[in-house]
Structures are given as structure tokens and as C-alpha cells.
C-alpha positions as CSV (number, residue, x, y, z in Angstrom):
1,X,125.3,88.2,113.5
2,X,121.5,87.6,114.3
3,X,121.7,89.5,117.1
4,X,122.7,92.6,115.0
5,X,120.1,91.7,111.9
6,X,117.6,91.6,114.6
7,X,118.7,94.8,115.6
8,X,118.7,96.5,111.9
9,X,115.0,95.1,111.1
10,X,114.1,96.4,114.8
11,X,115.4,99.6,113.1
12,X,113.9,98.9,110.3
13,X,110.8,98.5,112.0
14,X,110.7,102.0,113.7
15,X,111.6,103.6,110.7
16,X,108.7,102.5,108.5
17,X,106.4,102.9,111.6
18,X,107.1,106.3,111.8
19,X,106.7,107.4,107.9
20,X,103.2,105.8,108.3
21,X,102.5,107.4,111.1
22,X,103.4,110.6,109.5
23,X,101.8,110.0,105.9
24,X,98.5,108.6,107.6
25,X,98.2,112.2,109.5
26,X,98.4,114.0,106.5
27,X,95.5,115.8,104.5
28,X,97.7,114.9,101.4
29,X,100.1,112.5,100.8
30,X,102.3,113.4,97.9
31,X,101.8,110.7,95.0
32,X,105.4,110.0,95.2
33,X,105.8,108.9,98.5
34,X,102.8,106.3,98.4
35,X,104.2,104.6,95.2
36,X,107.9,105.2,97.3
37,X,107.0,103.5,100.4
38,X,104.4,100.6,98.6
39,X,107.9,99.8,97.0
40,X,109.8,99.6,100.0
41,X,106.6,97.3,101.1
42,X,106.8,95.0,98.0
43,X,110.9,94.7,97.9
44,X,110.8,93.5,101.6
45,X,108.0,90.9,101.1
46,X,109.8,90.0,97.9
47,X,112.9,89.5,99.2
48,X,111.3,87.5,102.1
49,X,110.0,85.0,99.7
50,X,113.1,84.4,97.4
51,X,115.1,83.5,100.5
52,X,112.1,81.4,101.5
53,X,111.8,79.8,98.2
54,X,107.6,80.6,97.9
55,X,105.5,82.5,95.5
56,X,105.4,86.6,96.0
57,X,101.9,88.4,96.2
58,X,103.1,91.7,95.1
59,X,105.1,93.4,92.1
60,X,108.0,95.4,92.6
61,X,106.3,98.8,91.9
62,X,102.6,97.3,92.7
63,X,100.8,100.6,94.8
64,X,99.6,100.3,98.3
65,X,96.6,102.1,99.5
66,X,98.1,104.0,103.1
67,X,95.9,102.0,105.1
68,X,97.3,98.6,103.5
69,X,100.7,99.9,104.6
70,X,100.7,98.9,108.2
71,X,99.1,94.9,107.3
72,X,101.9,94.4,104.9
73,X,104.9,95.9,106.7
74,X,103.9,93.7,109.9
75,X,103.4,90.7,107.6
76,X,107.1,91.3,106.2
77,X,108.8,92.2,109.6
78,X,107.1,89.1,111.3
79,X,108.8,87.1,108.1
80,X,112.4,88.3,108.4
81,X,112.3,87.6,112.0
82,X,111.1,84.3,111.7
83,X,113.9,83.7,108.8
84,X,116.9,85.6,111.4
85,X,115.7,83.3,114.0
86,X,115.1,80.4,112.2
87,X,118.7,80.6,110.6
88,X,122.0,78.7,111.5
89,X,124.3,80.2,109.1
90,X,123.6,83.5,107.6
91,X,126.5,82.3,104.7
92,X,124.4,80.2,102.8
93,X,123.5,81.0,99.3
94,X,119.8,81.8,98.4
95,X,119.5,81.1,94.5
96,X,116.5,83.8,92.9
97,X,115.3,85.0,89.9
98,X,115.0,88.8,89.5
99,X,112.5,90.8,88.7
100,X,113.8,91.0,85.0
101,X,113.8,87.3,85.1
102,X,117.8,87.0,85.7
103,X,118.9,84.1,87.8
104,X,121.6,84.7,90.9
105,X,122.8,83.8,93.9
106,X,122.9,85.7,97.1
107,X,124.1,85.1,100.5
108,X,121.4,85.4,103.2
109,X,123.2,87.7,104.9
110,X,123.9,90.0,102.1
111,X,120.0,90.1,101.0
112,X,119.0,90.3,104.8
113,X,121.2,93.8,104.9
114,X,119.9,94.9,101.5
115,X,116.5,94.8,102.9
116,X,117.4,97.6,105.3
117,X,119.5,99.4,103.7
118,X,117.1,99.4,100.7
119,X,114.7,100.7,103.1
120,X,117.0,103.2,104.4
121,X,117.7,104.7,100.8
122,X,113.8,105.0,100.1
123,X,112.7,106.4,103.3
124,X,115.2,109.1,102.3
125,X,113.5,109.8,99.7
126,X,110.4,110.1,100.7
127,X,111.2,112.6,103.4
128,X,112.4,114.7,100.7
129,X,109.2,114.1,99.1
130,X,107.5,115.4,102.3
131,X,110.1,118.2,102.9
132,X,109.5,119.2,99.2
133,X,105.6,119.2,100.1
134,X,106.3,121.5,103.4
135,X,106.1,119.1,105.5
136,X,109.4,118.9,108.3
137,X,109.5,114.6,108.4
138,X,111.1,112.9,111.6
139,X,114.8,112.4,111.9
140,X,115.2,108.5,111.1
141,X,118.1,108.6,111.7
142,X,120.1,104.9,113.3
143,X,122.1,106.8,116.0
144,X,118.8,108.7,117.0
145,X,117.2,105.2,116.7
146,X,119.8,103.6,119.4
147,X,120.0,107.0,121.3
């Protein structure tokens, strides 16, 4: 199990780097895909800190300037790896409150995968954003990733 989570936020990772790479080379980045990707930013930190039981910095839908993007995806990628790592049983429940102040329970390895595949969703998304805007984004892709 850790070895594959390390794998998906090594995926993860790529992904993300690449949409910034993309956006930051850009005359115009459409509006959408700033407040799309700041999202996927503020989710993963968020996340980060409900498993870790500390205080979050950011709001869900909080906006990112593009050159912020790169501090705070690094910040949450170091996090979950130190939290994969760090973890002995990835069935353990994480107890959170939601962003509409509802109390759960998670298991770690349930929110761990959500992170990605939140991600994943998103960066969808925002590459229709960028098609939409005539721009051709990168395949993203996993299998492409692990070709």
C-alpha cells in the first residue's frame, strides 16, 4: 500500500508540475483554470492537515497567484509524503470537520486516494479550460505517466 500511494502522489506530482509549467508559459491564463488549479492547491493542503490534526492556511476556493502555485504544491507533496512514510496502517480513521462544518470519519487510505483522484478530476478540467482557450494541454494521462 505505501509503495503504490507513493506512486499515485509521484503521479500526482508530474501532473500538477506540468499544468504549471504550461499555465506559467502562457500570455493568458484563463480565469478558470487559476481558481481550478488554486483549488486543487487548497484541497491537498487541506486534506493534509485534517489527517494531521493541525490548523489549514487556506480556504477551499481561496485564489492562488501562478507564481504561488509551485511553493504550495511542493509544501503539500512534501506533506503527504511525510504522512505515507510516516504511516503504519493506512486503515486507521482520521476524524474531520468539513468545510460546511460536518463532522466525519475517514480512513487514511481513502482520503490519501481522494487527494489524487480529486486532482485528477480538476486537472481535467482545466485542460478543457485550456483546450477551450486554443491552447492543445499535455496528455496527463497515468499510463503515459508510467510509460
Amino acid at each position: 500500500m505505501k509503495g503504490f500511494l507513493q506512486q499515485l502522489f509521484d503521479y500526482n506530482y508530474y501532473c500538477n508540475k506540468k499544468i504549471m509549467q504550461q499555465c506559467s508559459g502562457l500570455d493568458h491564463v484563463p480565469g478558470n483554470c487559476i481558481r481550478l488549479f488554486s483549488h486543487m492547491l487548497n484541497a491537498h493542503h487541506i486534506w493534509n492537515h485534517r489527517i494531521l490534526g493541525t490548523p489549514t492556511e487556506f480556504g477551499v476556493w481561496d485564489k492562488h497567484n501562478i507564481d504561488q502555485w509551485e511553493d504550495i504544491h511542493y509544501e503539500n507533496q512534501r506533506t503527504s509524503f511525510e504522512i505515507v512514510s510516516n504511516t503504519d496502517t493506512f486503515e486507521k480513521r482520521v476524524e474531520y470537520t468539513n468545510s460546511e462544518g460536518k463532522n466525519y470519519s475517514s480512513v487514511l487510505k481513502d482520503i490519501l486516494f481522494h487527494i489524487v483522484n480529486h486532482s485528477t478530476h480538476h486537472r481535467g478540467q482545466i485542460m478543457m479550460e485550456l483546450r477551450n482557450s486554443g491552447v492543445e494541454p499535455k496528455p496527463l494521462d497515468y499510463i503515459h505517466y508510467k510509460r
